[in-house]
MMTF fields as JSON, N, C-alpha, C and O atoms, coordinates in Angstrom:
{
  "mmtfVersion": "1.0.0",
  "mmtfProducer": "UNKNOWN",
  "numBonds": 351,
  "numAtoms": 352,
  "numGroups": 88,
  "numChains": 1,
  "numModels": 1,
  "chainsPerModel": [1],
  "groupsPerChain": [88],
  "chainIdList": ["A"],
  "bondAtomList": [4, 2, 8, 6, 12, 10, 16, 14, 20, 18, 24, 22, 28, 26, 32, 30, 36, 34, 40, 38, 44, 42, 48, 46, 52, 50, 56, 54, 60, 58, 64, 62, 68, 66, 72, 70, 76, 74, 80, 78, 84, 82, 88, 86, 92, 90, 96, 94, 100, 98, 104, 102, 108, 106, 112, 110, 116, 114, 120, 118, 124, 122, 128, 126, 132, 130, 136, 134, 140, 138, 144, 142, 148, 146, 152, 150, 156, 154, 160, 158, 164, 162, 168, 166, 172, 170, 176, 174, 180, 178, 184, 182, 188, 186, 192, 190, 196, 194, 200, 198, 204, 202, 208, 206, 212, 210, 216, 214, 220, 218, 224, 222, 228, 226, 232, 230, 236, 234, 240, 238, 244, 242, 248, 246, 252, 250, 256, 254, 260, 258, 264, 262, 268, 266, 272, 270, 276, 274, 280, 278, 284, 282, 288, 286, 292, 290, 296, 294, 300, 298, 304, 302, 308, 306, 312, 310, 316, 314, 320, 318, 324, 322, 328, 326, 332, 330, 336, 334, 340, 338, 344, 342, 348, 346],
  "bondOrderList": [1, 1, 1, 1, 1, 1, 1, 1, 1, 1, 1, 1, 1, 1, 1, 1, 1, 1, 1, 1, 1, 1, 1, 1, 1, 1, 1, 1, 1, 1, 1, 1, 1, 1, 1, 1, 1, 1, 1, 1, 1, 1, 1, 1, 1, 1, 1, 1, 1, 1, 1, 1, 1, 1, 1, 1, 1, 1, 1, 1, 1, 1, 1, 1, 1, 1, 1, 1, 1, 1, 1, 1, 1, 1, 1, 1, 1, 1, 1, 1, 1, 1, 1, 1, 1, 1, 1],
  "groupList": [{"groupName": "UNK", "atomNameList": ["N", "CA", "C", "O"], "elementList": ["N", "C", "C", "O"], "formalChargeList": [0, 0, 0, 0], "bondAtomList": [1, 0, 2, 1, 3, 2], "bondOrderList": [1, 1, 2], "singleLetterCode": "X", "chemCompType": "L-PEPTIDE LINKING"}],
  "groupTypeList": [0, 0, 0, 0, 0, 0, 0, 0, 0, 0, 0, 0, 0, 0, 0, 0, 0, 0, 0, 0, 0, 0, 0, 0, 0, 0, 0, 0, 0, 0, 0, 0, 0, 0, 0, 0, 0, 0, 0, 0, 0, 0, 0, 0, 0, 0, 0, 0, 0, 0, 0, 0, 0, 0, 0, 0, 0, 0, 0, 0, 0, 0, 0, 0, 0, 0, 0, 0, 0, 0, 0, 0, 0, 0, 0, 0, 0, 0, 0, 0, 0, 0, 0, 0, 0, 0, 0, 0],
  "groupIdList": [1, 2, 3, 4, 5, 6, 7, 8, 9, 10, 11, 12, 13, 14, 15, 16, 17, 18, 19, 20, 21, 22, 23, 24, 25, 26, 27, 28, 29, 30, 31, 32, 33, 34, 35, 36, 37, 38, 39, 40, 41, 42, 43, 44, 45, 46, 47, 48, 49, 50, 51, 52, 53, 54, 55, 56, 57, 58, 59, 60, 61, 62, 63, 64, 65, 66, 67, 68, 69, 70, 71, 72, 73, 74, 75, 76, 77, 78, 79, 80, 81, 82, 83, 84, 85, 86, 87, 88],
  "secStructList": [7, 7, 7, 3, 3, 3, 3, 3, 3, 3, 7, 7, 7, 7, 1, 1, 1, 1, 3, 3, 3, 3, 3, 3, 3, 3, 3, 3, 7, 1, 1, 7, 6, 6, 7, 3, 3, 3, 7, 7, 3, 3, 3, 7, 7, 1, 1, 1, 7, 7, 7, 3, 3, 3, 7, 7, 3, 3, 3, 1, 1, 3, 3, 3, 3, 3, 3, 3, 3, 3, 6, 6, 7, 7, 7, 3, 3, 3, 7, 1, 1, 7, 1, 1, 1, 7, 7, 7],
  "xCoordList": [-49.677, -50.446, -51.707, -52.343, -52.016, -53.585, -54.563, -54.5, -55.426, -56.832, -58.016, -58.039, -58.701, -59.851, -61.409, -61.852, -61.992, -63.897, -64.693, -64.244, -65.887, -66.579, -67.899, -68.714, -67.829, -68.904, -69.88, -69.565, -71.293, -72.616, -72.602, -72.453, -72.826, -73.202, -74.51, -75.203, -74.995, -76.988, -76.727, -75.757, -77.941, -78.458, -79.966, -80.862, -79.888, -81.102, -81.457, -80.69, -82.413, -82.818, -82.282, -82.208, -81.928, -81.632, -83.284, -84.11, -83.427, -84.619, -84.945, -84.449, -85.799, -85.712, -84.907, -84.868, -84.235, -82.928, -83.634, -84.355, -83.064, -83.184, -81.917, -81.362, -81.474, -79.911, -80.14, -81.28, -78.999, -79.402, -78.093, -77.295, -77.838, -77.168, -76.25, -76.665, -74.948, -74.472, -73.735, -73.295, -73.655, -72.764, -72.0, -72.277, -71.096, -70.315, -69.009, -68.667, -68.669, -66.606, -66.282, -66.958, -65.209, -64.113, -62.81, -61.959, -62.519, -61.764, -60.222, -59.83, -59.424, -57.72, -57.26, -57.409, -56.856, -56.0, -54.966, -54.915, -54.052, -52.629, -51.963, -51.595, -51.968, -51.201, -50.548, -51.159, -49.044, -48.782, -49.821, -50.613, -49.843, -50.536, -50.852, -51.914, -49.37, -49.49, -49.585, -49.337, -50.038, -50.702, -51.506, -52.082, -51.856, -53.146, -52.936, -51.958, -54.015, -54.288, -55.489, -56.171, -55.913, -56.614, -57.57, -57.296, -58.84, -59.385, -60.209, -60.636, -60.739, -61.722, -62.988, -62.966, -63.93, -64.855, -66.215, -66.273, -67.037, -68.152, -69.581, -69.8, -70.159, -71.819, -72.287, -72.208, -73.013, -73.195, -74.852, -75.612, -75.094, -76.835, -77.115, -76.319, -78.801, -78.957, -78.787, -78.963, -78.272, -77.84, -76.402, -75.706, -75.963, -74.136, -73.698, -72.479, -73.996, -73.245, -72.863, -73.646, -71.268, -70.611, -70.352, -70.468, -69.947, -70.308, -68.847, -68.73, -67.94, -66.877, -67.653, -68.022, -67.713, -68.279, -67.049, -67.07, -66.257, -65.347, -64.109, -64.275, -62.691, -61.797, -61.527, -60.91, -62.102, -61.999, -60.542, -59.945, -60.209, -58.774, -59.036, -59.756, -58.199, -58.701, -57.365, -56.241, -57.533, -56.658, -56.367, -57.466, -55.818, -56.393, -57.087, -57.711, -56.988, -57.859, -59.342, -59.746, -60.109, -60.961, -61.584, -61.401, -62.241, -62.722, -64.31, -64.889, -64.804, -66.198, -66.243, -65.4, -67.075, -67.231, -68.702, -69.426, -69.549, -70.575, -70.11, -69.042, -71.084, -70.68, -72.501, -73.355, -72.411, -73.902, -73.932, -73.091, -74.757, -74.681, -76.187, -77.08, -76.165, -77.332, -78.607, -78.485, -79.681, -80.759, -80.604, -79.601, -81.129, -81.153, -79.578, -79.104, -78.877, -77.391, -77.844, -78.145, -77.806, -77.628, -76.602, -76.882, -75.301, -74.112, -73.151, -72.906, -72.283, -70.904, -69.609, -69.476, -68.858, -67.689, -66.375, -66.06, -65.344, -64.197, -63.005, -62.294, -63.086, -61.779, -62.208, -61.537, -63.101, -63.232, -62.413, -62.353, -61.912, -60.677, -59.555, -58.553, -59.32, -58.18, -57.028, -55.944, -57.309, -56.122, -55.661, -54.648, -55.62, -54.995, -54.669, -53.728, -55.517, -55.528, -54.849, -55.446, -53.706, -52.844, -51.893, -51.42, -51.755, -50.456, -49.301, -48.304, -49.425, -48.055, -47.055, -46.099],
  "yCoordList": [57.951, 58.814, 58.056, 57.267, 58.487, 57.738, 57.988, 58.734, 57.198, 57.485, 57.214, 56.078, 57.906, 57.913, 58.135, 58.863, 56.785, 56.845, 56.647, 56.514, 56.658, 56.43, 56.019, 56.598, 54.98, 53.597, 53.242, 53.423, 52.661, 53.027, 53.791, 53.53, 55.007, 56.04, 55.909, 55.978, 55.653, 55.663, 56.887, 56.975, 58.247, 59.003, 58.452, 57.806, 58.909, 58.499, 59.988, 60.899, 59.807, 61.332, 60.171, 58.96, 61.823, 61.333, 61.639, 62.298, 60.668, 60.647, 61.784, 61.635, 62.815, 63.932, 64.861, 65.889, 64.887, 66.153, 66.516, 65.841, 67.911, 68.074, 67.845, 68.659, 66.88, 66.168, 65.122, 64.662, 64.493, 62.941, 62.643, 63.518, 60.867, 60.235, 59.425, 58.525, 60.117, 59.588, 58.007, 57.954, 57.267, 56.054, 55.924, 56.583, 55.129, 55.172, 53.89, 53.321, 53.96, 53.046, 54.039, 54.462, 54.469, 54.968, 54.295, 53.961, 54.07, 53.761, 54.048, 55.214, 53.088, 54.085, 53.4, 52.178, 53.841, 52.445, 52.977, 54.2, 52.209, 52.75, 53.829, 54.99, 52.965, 53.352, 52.656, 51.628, 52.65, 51.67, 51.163, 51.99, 49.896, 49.473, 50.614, 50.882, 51.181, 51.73, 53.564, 54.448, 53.57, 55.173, 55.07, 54.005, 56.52, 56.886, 58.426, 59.138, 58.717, 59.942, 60.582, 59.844, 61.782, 62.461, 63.556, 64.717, 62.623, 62.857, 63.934, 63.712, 65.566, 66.309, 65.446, 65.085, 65.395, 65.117, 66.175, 66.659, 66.383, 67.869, 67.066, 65.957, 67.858, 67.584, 68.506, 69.721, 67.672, 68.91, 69.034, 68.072, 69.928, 70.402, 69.818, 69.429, 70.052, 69.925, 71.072, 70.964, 72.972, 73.88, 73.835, 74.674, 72.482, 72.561, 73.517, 73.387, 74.019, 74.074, 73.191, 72.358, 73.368, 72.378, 73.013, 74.227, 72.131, 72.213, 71.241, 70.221, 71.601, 70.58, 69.835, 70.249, 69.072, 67.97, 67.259, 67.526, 66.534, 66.169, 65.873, 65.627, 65.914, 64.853, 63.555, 63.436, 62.579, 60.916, 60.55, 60.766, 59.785, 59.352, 57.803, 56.85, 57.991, 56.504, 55.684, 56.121, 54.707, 53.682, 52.314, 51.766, 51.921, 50.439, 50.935, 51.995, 49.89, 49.793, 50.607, 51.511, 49.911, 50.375, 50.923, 50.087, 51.963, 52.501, 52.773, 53.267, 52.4, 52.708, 54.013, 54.448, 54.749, 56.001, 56.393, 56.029, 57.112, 57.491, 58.831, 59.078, 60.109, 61.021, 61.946, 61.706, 62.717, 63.777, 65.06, 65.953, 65.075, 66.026, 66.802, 66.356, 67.969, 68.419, 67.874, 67.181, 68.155, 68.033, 68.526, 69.224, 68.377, 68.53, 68.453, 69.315, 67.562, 67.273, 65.929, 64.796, 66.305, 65.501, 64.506, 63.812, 64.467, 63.488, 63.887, 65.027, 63.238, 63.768, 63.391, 62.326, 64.155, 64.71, 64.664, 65.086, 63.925, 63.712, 64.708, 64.539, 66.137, 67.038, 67.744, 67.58, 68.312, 68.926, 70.41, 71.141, 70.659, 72.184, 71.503, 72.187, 69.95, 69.974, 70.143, 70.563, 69.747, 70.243, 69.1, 69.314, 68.034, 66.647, 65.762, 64.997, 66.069, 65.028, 65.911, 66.183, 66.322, 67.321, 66.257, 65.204, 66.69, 65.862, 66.305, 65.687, 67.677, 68.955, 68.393, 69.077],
  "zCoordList": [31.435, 32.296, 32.728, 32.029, 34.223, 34.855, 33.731, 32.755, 34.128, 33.098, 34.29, 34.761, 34.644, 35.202, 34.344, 33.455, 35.414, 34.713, 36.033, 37.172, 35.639, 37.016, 36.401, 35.682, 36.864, 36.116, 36.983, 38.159, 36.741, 37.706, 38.81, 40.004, 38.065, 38.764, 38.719, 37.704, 40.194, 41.006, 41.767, 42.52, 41.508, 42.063, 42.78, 42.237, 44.044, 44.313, 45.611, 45.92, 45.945, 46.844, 48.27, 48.476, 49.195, 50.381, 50.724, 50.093, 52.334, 52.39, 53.766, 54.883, 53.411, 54.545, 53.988, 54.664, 52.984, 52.86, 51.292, 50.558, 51.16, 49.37, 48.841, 48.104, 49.144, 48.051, 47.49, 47.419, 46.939, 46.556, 47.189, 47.527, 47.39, 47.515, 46.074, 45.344, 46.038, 44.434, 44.886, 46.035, 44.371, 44.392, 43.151, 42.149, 43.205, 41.432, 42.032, 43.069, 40.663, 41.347, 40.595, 39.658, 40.975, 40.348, 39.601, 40.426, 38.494, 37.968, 37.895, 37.858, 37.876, 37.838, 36.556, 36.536, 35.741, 34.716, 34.004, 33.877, 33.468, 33.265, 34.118, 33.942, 35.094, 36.822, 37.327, 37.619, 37.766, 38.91, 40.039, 40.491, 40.488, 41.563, 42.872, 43.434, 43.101, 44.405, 44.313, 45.134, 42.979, 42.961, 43.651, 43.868, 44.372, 45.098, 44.649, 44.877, 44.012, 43.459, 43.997, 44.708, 43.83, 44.792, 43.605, 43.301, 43.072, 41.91, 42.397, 43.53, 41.648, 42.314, 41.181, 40.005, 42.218, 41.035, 41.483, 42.613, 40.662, 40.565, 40.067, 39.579, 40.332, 39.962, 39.225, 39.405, 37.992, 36.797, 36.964, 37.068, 36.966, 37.146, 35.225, 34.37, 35.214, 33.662, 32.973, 31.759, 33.706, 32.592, 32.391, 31.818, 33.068, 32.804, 34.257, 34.369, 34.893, 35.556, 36.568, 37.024, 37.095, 38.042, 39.079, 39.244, 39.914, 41.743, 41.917, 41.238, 42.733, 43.37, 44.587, 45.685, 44.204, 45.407, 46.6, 47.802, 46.086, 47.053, 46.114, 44.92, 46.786, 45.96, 46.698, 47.757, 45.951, 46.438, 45.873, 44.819, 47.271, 46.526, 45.573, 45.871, 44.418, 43.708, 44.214, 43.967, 44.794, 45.763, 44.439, 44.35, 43.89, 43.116, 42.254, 42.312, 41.058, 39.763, 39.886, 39.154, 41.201, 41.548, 42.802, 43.687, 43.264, 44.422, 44.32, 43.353, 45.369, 45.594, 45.897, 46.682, 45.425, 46.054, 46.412, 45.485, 47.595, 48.334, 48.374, 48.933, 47.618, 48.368, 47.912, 47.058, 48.71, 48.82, 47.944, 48.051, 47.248, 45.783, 46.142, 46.862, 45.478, 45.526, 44.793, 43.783, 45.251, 44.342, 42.63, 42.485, 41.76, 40.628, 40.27, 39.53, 40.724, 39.826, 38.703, 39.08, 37.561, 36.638, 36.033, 35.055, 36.715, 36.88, 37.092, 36.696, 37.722, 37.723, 36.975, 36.373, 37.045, 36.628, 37.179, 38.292, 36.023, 36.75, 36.117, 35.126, 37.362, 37.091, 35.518, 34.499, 35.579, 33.818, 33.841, 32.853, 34.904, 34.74, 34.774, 34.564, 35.043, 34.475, 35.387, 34.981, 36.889, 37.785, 37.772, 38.437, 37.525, 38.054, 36.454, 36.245, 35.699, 34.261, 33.189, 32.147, 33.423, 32.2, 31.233, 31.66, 30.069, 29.795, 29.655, 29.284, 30.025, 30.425, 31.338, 31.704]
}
């Protein structure tokens, strides 16, 4: 089964907006080469709650990902309900 991570993750504020700008790679490993999977990933505030932000497809070992999160998100999150990473 895939295994997904998402490694330097930089929050930084967009400039003019109340969001930030997230950057990260996304990880794929123990995958065939030519999976392309379609990861949801979320933004966790600091009381825990989560926000679906986008699903990035992970293409290859590795993918860059850019995507726009709200202000006060404290990191994100790959799929924590569990729709894509089952071992059912």
């Amino acid at each position: 089964m895939p295994k997904f991570a998402l490694e330097n993750v930089k929050l930084t504020p967009t400039p003019g907006k109340a969001t930030l700008t997230a950057r990260a790679t996304l990880h794929q490993k123990d995958a065939p080469e030519v999976l392309v999977t379609s990861v949801p990933i979320y933004a966790s505030s600091a009381d825990g709650k989560l926000l679906l932000i986008d699903r990035v497809f992970a293409d290859g070992p590795e993918t860059a990902i850019k995507l726009t999160v709200p202000a006060g998100t404290k990191k994100l999150v790959i799929d924590p309900l569990q729709t894509v990473l089952t071992g059912n």
